[in-house]
C-alpha positions as CSV (number, residue, x, y, z in Angstrom):
1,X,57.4,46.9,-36.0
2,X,59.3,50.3,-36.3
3,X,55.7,52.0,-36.3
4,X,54.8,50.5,-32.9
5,X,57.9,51.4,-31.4
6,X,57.4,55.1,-32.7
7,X,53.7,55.0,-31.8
8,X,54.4,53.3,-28.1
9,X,56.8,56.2,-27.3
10,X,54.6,58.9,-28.9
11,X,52.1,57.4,-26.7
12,X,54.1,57.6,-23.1
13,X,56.1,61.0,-23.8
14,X,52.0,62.0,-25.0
15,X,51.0,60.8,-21.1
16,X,53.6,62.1,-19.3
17,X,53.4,65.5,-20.8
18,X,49.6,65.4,-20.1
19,X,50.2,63.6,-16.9
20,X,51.8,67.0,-15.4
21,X,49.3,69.4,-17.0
22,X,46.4,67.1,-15.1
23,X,48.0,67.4,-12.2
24,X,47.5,71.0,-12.0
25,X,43.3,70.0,-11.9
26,X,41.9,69.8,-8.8
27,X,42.1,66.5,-7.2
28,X,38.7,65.0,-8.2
29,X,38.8,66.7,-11.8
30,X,42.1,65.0,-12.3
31,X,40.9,61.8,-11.3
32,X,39.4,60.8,-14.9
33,X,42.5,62.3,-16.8
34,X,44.6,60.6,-15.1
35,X,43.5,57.0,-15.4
36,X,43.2,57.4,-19.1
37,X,46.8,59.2,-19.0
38,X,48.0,56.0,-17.1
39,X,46.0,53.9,-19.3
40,X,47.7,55.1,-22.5
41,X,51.0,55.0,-21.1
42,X,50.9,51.5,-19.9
43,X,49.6,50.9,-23.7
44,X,52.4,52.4,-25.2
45,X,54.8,50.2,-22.9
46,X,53.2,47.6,-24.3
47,X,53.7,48.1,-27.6
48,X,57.2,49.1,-27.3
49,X,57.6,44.9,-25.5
50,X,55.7,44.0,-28.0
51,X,57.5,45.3,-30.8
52,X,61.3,44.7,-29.7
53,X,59.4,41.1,-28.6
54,X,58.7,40.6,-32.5
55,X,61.9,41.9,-33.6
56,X,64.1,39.4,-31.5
57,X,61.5,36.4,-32.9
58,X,62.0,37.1,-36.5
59,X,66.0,37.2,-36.5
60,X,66.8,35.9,-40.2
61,X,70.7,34.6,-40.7
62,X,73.2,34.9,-43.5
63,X,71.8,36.5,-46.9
64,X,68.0,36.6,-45.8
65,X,68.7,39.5,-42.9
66,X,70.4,41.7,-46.0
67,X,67.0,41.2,-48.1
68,X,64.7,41.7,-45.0
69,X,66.8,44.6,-44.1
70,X,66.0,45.8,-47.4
71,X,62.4,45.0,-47.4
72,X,62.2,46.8,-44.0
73,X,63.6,50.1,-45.1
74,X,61.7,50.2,-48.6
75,X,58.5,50.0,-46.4
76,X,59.8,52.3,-43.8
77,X,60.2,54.8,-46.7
78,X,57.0,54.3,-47.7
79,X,55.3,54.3,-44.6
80,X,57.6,58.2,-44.2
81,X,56.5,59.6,-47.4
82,X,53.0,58.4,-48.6
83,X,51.0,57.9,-45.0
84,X,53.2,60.9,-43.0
85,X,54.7,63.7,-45.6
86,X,52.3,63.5,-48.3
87,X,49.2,63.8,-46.0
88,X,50.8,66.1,-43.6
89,X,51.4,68.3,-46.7
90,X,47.7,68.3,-47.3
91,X,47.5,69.4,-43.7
92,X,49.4,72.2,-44.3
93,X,48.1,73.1,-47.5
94,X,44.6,72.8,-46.0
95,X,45.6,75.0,-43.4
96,X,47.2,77.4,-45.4
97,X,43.7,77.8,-47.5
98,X,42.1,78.2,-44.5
99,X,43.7,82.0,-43.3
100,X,43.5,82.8,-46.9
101,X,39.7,81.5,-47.7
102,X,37.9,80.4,-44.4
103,X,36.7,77.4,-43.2
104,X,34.4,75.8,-45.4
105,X,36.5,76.4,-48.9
106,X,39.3,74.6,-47.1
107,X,37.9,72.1,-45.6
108,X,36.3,71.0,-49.3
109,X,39.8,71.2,-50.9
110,X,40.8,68.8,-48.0
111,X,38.1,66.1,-48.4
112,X,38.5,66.5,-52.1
113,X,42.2,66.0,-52.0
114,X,41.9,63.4,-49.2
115,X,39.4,61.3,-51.3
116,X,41.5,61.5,-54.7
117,X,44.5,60.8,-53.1
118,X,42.8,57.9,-51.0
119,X,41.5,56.7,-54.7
120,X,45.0,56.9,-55.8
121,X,46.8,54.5,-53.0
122,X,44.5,51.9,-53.3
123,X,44.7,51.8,-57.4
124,X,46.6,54.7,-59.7
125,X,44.7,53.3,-62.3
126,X,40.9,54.2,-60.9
127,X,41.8,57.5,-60.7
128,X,40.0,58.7,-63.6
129,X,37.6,61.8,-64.9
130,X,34.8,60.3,-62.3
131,X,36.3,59.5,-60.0
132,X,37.7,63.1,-59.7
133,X,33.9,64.4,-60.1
134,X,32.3,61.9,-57.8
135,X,35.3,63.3,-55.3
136,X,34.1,67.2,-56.5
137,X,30.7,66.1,-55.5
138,X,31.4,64.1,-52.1
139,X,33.6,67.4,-51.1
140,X,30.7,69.9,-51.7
141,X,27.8,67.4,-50.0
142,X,30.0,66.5,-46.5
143,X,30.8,71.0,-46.8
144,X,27.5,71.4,-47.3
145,X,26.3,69.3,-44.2
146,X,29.0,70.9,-42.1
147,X,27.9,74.4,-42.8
148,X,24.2,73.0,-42.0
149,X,25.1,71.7,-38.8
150,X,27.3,73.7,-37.1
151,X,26.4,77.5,-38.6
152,X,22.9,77.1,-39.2
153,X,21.5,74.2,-36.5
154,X,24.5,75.0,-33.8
155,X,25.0,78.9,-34.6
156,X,28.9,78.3,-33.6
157,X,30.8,80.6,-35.4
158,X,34.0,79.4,-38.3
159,X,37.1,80.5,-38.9
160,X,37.1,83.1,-41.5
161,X,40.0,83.8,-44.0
162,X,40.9,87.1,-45.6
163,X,38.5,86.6,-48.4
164,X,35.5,85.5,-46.9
């Protein structure tokens, strides 16, 4: 419930911003923008009803609302560190590799660190020796087809670090 109210308001502060920047297009340029800038904030409206509409349904009494209180910030904790720091710190780490190394190392490390970690969530346990290979190998095959694609087929240009 928190994460739609979060999201919905992401979502309409997103479409206003955007709202003003497309109004700045001419008139029949900004036509498209704008409907899907109305579209999303009407969305995230929706959500936000939606959410406070759950919230006001599920009122537990007495001892449950201290235990679902409980439950609700264990998960919101969760929700805060493993789906928003941790992979927002691979972001960062990723993008920290990519000044230093270029494009294609860092985007390797992130797929490879993306997968393991993925591996991890689901079950700690089937993180093993092969799955951490298997990862190695999935990194260097989706790098592999990226450089294909877009510097060999496309001839669009990556951005380099200060080693390569």
């Amino acid at each position: 419930m928190l994460s739609n109210l979060i999201l919905g308001a992401v979502l309409i502060l997103f479409s206003l911003v955007f709202s003003f920047q497309a109004a700045e297009l001419p008139s029949r340029s900004a036509m498209f923008p704008q409907f899907v800038l109305w579209g999303l904030g009407i969305t995230g409206a929706l959500m936000i009803l939606q959410a406070l509409l759950q919230r006001w349904r599920a009122q537990p009494a007495g001892e449950g609302a201290v235990q679902a209180d409980r439950e609700a910030r264990a998960r919101f904790i969760d929700t805060l560190l493993f789906q928003i720091l941790v992979p927002g710190g691979m972001l960062l780490a990723a993008f920290g590799l990519l000044t230093v190394v270029g494009f294609y190392p860092a985007s390797a490390f992130l797929v490879f660190v993306v997968y393991c970690y993925h591996d991890y969530r689901v079950d700690p346990a089937s993180l093993t020796r092969r799955a951490v290979i298997k990862a190695g190998g999935f990194a260097l095959v989706i790098t592999l087809l990226m450089y294909l694609i877009f510097t060999l087929l496309l001839g669009l240009p990556a951005p380099s670090g200060v080693f390569f």
